[in-house]
C-alpha positions in Angstrom: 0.0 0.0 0.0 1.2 3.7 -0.9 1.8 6.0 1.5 0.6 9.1 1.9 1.5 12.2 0.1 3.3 13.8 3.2 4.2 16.8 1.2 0.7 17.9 0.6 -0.8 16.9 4.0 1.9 19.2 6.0 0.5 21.9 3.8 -2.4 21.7 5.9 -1.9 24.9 8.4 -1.5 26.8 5.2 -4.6 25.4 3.1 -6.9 26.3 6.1 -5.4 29.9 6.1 -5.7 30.8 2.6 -9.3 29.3 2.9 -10.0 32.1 5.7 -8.3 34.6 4.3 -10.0 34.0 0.9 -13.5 34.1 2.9 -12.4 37.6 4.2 -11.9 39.1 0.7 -15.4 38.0 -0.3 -16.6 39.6 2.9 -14.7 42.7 2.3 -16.6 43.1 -1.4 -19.8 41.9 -0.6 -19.6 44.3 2.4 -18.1 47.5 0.5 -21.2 46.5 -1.9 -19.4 45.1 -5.1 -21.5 42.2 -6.9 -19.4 39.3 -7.3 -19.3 37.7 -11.2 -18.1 34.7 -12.8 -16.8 34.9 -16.5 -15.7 32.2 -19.3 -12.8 31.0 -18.3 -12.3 29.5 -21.9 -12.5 32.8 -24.5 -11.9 33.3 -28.2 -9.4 35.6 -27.3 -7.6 37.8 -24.4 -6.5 41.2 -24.9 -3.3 41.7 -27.1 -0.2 42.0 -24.9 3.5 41.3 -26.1 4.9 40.0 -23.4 1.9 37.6 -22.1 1.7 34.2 -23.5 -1.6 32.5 -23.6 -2.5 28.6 -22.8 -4.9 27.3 -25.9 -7.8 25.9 -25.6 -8.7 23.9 -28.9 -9.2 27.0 -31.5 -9.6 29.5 -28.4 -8.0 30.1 -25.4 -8.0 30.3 -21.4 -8.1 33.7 -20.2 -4.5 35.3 -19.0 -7.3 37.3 -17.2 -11.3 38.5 -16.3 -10.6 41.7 -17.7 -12.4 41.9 -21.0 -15.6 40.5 -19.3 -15.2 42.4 -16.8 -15.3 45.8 -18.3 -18.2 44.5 -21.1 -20.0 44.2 -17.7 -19.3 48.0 -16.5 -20.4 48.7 -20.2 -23.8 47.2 -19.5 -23.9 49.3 -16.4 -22.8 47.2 -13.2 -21.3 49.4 -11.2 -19.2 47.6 -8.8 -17.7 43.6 -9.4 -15.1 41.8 -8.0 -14.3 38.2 -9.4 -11.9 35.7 -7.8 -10.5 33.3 -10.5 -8.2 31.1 -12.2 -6.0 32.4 -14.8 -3.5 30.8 -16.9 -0.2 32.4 -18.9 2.4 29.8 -20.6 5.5 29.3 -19.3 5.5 31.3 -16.1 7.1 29.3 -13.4 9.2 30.1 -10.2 9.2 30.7 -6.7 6.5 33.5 -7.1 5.0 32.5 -10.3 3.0 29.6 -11.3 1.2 28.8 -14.7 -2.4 28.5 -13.0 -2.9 31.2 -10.6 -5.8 32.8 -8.7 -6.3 36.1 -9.8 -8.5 39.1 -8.1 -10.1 41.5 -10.0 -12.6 44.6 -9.4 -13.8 47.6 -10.9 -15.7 50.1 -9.6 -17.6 52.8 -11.8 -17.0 56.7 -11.7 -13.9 56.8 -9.8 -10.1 57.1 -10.6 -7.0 54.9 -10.1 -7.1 56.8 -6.4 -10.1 55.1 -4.9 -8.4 51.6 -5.2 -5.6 53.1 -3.6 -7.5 53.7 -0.5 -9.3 50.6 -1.3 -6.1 48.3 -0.9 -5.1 49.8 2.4 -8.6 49.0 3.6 -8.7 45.8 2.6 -5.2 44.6 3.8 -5.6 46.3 7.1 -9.0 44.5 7.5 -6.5 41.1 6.7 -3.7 42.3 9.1 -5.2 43.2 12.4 -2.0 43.4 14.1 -1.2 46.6 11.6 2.0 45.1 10.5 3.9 42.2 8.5 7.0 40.4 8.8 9.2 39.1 5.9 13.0 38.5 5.0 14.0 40.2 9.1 11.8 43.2 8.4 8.7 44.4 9.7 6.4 46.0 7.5 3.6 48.7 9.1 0.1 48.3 7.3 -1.4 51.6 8.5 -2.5 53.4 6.0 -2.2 55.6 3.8 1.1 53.8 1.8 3.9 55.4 0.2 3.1 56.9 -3.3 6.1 57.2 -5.4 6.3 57.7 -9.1 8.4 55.7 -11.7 10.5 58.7 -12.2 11.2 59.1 -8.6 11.9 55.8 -8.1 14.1 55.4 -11.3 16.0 58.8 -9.6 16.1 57.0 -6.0 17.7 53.7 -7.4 19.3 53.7 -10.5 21.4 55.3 -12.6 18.9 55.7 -15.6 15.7 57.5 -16.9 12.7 55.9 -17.3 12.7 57.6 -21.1 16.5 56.2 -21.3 15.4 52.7 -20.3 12.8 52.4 -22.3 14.9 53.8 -25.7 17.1 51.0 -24.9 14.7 48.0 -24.4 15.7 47.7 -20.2 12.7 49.2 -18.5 11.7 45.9 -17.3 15.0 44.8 -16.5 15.5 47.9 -14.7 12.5 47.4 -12.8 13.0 44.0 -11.6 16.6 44.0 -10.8 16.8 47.4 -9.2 13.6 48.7 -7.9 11.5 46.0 -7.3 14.0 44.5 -4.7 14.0 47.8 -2.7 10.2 48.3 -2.2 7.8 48.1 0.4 10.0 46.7 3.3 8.9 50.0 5.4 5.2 50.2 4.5 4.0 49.0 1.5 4.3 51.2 -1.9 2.3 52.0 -4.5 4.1 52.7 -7.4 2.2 55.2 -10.0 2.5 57.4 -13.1 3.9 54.9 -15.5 5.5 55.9 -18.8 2.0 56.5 -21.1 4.4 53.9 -23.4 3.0 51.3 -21.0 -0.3 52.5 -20.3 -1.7 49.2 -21.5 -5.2 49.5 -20.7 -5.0 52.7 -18.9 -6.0 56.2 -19.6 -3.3 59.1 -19.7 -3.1 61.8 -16.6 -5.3 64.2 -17.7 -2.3 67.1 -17.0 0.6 65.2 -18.3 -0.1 62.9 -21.3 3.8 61.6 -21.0 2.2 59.3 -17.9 -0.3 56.8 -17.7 -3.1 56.7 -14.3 -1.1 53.4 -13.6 -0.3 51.7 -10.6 1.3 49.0 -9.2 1.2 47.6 -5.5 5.0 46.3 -3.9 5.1 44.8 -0.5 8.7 43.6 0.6 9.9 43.4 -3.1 6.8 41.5 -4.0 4.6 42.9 -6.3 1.0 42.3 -5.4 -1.1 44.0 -7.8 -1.6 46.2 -11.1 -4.2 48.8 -11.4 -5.5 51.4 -14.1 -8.1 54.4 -14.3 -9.5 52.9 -17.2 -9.7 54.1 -20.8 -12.5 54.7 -22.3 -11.6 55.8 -25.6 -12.2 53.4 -28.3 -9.8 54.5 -31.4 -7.4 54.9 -29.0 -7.3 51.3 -27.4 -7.9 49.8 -31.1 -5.0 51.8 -31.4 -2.8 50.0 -28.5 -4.0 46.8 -29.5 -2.7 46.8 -32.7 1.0 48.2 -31.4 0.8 44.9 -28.8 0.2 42.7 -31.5 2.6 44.1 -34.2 5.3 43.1 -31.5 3.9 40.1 -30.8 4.1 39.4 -34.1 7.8 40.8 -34.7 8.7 38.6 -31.4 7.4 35.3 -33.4 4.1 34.8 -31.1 0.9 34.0 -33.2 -1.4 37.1 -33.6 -4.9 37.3 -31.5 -7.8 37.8 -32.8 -9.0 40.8 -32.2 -11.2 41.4 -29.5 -14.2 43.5 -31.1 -17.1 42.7 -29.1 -15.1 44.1 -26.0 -14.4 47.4 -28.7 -18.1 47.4 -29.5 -19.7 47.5 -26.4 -16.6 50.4 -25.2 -18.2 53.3 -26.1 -20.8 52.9 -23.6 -17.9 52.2 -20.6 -17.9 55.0 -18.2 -15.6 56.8 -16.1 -13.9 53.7 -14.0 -10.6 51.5 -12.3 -9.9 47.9 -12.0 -7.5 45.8 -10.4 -5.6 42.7 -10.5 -4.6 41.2 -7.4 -2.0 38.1 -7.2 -4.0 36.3 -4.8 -1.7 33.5 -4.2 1.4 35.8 -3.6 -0.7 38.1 -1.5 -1.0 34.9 0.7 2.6 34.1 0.6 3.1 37.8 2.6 0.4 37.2 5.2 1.0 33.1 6.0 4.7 33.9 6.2 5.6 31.7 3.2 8.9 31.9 1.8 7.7 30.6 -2.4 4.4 30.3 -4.5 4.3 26.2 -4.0 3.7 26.4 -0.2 0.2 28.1 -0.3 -1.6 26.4 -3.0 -2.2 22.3 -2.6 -0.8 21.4 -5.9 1.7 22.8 -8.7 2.2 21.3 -12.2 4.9 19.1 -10.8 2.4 17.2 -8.7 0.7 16.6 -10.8 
């Protein structure tokens, strides 16, 4: 007779901690009075982005996230959704990435990148009573409000570079990764904003400085959490972007998508909004004190 699977079943302190913490999150939505949705999981296509590789699915494909869905769903005039879901992107595995990952996402009508701000310190300081974490020796304080600092400012505070420079010579990302990432968030955790419009993505420019997208994304001891947009609205314009992420997919040797025109469609009728994405399984790893992605979910690929 086998034995057991010993691995998984000392996993057990940790499976019954995400379970509690994931009940929280609900709670904190439902409470804040955000409709929870489910969306395909299987989809003819995902929004075009170079650097984000899609698992297929027969002549479709699984969503690398909700987000489409979620904004047709805004367009029809639901005002406030949260979704927690699976997602899946090819070939991302490490200590904090998996393939299959749970993914949080909400979007709330008539506000600006701003509100989810505030909306992330609520939420984390509902999840960490105590008012602070501690990871790799340091101790990280909760209270709100969190550092604000700008991609400039950050590119002046740690490197050597521009963000303009960086991006003229393809090293943005690297730059990111290698020499800001590591630095943020060990005090209090940092949101950082005002992204290069180059990478607005799915975001709308500052109104007052077109050279910067209403981006954000969420750091916690060199971890980041979560990415967040005030949302664009403007059709031509994200046609636009769309066909820039897939001309470099395309120059990078991925397959094109198709293009995603019932989302364009039904975008003229978005309004003013923000959404997030939320790593929910790294957001774990901070607050169950877990040192890589495998120790918070009950199986990876390899277990399989």
């Amino acid at each position: 007779m086998a034995e057991p699977n010993w691995r998984l079943a000392g996993k057990r302190a940790k499976l019954i901690e995400r379970a509690r913490i994931m009940q929280m999150i609900r709670a904190f939505f439902i409470d804040h009075g955000y409709l929870e949705v489910e969306t395909p999981h299987r989809v003819p296509g995902n929004a075009p982005e170079a650097y984000i590789e899609p698992e297929t699915s027969g002549n479709w494909f699984l969503h690398t996230s909700p987000e489409l869905a979620m904004k047709r769903l805004l367009a029809a005039g639901y005002e406030r959704l949260f979704q927690i879901c699976r997602c899946w992107r090819s070939a991302e595995r490490g200590r904090r990435h998996l393939p299959e990952f749970t993914l949080l996402e909400w979007y709330r009508a008539q506000v600006d990148y701003t509100a989810l701000m505030t909306e992330c310190e609520q939420l984390l300081t509902g999840l960490v009573p105590s008012g602070s974490l501690t990871r790799q020796g340091h101790t990280i304080d909760i209270t709100p409000p969190w550092e604000r600092l700008t991609v400039a400012e950050a590119f002046q505070r740690y490197t050597d570079t521009t963000p303009h420079r960086a991006l003229s010579d393809d090293r943005f990302d690297e730059v990111i990764s290698d020499e800001i990432e590591p630095r943020l968030g060990f005090d209090t955790p940092v949101f950082l904003i005002e992204y290069p419009a180059e990478l607005a993505a799915l975001a709308r420019k500052k109104p007052d400085n077109h050279r910067v997208a209403e981006r954000f994304e969420l750091y916690i001891a060199g971890l980041e959490i979560a990415n967040a947009f005030s949302e664009l609205t403007d059709v031509e314009e994200q046609r636009a972007r769309f066909a820039r992420e897939d001309e470099q997919r395309r120059s990078s040797g991925h397959p094109p998508y198709p293009s995603p025109e019932k989302f364009l469609n039904e975008m003229v009728y978005m309004p003013p909004a923000a959404g997030i994405a939320l790593g929910v399984d790294r957001l774990i790893m901070l607050l169950t004190g877990a040192a890589e992605i495998d120790e918070v979910v009950a199986f990876t690929p390899e277990d399989l």
